[in-house]
C-alpha positions in Angstrom: -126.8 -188.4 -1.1 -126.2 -190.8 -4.1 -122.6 -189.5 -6.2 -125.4 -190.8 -9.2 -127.7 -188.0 -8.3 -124.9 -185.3 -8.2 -123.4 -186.5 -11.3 -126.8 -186.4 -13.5 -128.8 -183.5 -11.8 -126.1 -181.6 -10.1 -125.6 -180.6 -6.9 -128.2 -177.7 -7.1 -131.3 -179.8 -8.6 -135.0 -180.2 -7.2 -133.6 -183.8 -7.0 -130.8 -183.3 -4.7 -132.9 -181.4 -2.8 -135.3 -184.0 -2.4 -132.9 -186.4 -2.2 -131.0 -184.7 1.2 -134.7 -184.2 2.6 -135.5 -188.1 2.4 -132.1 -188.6 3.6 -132.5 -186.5 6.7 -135.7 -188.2 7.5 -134.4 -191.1 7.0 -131.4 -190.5 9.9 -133.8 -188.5 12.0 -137.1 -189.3 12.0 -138.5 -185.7 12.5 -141.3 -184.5 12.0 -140.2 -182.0 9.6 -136.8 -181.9 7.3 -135.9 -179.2 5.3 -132.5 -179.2 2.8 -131.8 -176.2 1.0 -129.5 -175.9 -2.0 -129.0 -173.1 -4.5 -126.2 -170.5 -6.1 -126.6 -167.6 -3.9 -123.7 -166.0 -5.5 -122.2 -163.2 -6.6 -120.6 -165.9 -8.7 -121.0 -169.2 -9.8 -123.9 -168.7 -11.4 -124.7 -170.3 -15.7 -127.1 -169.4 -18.1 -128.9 -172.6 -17.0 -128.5 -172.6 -13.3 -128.2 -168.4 -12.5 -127.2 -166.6 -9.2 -130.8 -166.8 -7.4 -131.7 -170.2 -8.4 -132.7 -171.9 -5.3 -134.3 -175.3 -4.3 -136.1 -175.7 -1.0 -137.7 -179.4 -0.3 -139.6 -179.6 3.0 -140.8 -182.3 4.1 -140.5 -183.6 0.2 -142.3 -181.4 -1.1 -139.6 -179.1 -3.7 -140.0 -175.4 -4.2 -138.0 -173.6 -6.9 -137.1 -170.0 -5.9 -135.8 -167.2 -8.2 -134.5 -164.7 -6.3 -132.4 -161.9 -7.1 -130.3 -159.0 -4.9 -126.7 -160.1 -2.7 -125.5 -163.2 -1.6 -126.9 -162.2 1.8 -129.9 -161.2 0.3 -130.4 -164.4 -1.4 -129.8 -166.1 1.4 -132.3 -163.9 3.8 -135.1 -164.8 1.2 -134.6 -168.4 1.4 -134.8 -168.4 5.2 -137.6 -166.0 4.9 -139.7 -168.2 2.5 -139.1 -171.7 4.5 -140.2 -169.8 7.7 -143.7 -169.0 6.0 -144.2 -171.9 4.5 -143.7 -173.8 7.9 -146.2 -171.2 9.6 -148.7 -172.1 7.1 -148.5 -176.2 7.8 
């Protein structure tokens, strides 16, 4: 993770999301990475980055969630949404 990608996108970003994805492929070599990075809350949410904002890359490819309810919640959708998007390949 590059401290110039933090500093001009943030830590929750499509690019830092991207960015840990390439790095884990990088290290590993898997077949599939995933990196996950988002406010799930209750707090730390801004007008411009809100509780619910999430960013999923697999395998480079970035999603942008918006999800809404608990911090478990949150965090439940997220998991939920990378499992169906791995079932569907």
């Amino acid at each position: 993770m590059k401290k110039s990608t933090l500093d001009k996108f943030g830590a929750v970003s499509p690019q830092t999301a991207l960015e840990m994805c390439q790095g884990l492929k990088n290290l590993s070599n898997a077949d599939i990475c995933i990196s996950i990075t988002g406010i799930a809350g209750p707090d730390g949410g801004t007008e411009e980055k809100p509780v619910g904002l999430v960013y999923v890359a697999i395998n480079n490819q970035v999603h942008e969630l918006r999800l809404s309810g608990t911090r478990e919640q949150i965090r439940e959708q997220t998991i939920e949404f990378v499992l169906k998007e791995l079932e569907r390949g």
